[in-house]
C-alpha positions as CSV (number, residue, x, y, z in Angstrom):
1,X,-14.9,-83.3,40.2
2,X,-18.1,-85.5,40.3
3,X,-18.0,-89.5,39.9
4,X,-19.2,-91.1,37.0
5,X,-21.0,-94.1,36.7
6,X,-18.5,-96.7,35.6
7,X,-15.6,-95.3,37.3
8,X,-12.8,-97.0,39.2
9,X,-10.8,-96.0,41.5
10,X,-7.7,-97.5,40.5
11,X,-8.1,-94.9,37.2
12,X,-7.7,-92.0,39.7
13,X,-4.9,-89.9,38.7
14,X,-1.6,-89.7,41.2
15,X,-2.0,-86.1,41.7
16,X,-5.9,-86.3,42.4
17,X,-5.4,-89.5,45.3
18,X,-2.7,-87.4,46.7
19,X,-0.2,-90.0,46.5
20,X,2.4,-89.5,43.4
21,X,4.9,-92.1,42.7
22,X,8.1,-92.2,44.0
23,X,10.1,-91.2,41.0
24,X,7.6,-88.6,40.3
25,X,8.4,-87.2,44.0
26,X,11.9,-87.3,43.7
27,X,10.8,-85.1,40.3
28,X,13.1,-87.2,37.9
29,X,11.7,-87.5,34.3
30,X,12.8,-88.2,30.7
31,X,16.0,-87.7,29.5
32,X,17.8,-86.8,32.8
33,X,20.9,-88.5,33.3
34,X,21.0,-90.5,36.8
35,X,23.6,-91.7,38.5
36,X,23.7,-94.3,41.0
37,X,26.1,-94.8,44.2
38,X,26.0,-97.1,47.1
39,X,23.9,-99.9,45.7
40,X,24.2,-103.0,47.3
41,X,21.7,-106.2,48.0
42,X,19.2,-104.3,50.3
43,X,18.2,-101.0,47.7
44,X,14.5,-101.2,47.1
45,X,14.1,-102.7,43.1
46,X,11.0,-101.3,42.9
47,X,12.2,-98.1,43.7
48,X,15.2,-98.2,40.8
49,X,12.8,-99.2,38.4
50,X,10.4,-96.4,38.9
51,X,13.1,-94.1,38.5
52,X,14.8,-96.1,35.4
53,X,10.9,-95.9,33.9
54,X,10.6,-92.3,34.7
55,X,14.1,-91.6,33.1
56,X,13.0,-93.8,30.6
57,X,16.9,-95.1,30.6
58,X,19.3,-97.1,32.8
59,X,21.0,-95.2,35.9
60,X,24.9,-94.7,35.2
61,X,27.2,-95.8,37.9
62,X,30.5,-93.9,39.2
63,X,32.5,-95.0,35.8
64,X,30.2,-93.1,33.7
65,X,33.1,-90.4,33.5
66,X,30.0,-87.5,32.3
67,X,27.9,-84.6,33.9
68,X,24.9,-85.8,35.6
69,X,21.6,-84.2,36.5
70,X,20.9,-86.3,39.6
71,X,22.6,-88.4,41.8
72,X,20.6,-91.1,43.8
73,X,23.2,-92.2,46.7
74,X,22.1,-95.1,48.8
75,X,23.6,-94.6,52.4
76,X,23.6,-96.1,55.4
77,X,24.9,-95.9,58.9
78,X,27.4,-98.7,58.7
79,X,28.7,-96.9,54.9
80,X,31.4,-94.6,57.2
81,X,32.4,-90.7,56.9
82,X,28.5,-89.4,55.2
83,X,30.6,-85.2,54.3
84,X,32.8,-87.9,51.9
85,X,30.3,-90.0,50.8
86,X,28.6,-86.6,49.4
87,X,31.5,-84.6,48.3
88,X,32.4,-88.2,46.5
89,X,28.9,-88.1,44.9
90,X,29.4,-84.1,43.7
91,X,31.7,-85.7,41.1
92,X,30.4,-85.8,38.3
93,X,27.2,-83.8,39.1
94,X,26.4,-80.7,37.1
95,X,25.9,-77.6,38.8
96,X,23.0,-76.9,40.4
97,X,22.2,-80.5,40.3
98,X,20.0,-82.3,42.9
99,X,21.7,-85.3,45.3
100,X,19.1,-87.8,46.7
101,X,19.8,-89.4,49.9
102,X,18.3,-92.4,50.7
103,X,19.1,-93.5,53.7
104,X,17.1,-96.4,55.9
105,X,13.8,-95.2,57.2
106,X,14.1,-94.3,61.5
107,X,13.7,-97.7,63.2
108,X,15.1,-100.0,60.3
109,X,18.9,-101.3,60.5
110,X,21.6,-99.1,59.5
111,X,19.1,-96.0,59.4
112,X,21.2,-92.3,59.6
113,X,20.0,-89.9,61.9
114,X,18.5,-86.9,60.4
115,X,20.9,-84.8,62.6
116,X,23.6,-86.4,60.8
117,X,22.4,-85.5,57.5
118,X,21.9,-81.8,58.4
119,X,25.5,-81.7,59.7
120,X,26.8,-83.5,56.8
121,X,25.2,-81.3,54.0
122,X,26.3,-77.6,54.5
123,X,30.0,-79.2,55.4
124,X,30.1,-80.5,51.9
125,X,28.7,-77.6,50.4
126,X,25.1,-78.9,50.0
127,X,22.0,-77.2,50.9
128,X,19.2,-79.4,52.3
129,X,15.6,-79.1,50.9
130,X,13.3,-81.8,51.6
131,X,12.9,-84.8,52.9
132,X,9.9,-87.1,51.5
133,X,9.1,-91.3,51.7
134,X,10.1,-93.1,48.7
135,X,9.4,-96.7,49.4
136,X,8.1,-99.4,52.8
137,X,12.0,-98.9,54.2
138,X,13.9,-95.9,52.6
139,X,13.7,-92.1,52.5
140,X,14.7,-89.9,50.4
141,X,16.5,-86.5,51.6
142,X,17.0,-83.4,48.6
143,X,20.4,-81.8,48.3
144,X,21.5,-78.9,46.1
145,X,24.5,-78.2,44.7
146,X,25.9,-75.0,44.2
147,X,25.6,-73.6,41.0
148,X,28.1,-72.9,38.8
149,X,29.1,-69.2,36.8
150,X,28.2,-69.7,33.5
């Protein structure tokens, strides 16, 4: 692709600079139903509004009493037994449904070692996918659930 006069960079498409946004990374988009777990004061905003503006709704908490398509679970080291914080978040997840970790990046406080994650997920029936950067202090880690016989 050849420049044109005029251009700026800043009009550069995600996909062409190589660096998508977060929620596009996580692969959330309209009309999927998120729900939240583990908030507290130190989740990233700018993080939960990317994803809120690429769901183009509000995340549902652990009342929302529905199916989901995604789970976003904010975890940390300090948060306790990780196999029960993810069966806990398989509640109301729809099969074949994608968890996303976040967890504190290596180096930060509270941060889970990526051993533990890898333990965690197969115990509690999860298969482990990715792992990608999602903002200065947090990464994100995909988990499948199983899915179900239709």
């Amino acid at each position: 692709m050849s420049s044109t006069a005029g251009s700026d960079a800043s009009q550069t498409p995600a996909s062409q600079s190589g660096t998508p946004g977060p929620a596009a990374r996580l692969g959330l988009t309209t009309g999927m139903v998120v729900q939240e777990l583990g908030w507290d004061s130190d989740t990233d905003d700018d993080l939960r509004i990317a994803i809120e503006d690429a769901i183009d709704a509000d995340m549902v908490d652990g009342d929302y009493g529905n199916v989901v398509d995604a789970v976003v679970l904010w975890w940390r080291d300090e948060d306790g037994d990780l196999v029960d914080g993810l069966v806990d978040s398989l509640t109301d997840l729809v099969g074949g449904g994608v968890i996303w970790l976040l967890t504190p990046k290596v180096g930060r406080p509270n941060s889970v070692d990526a051993a533990d994650v890898a333990e965690a997920a197969p115990i509690a029936g999860l298969a482990h996918t990715t792992t990608v950067a999602v903002s200065k202090d947090w990464t994100a880690t995909r988990l499948i659930a199983p899915r179900t016989p239709a």
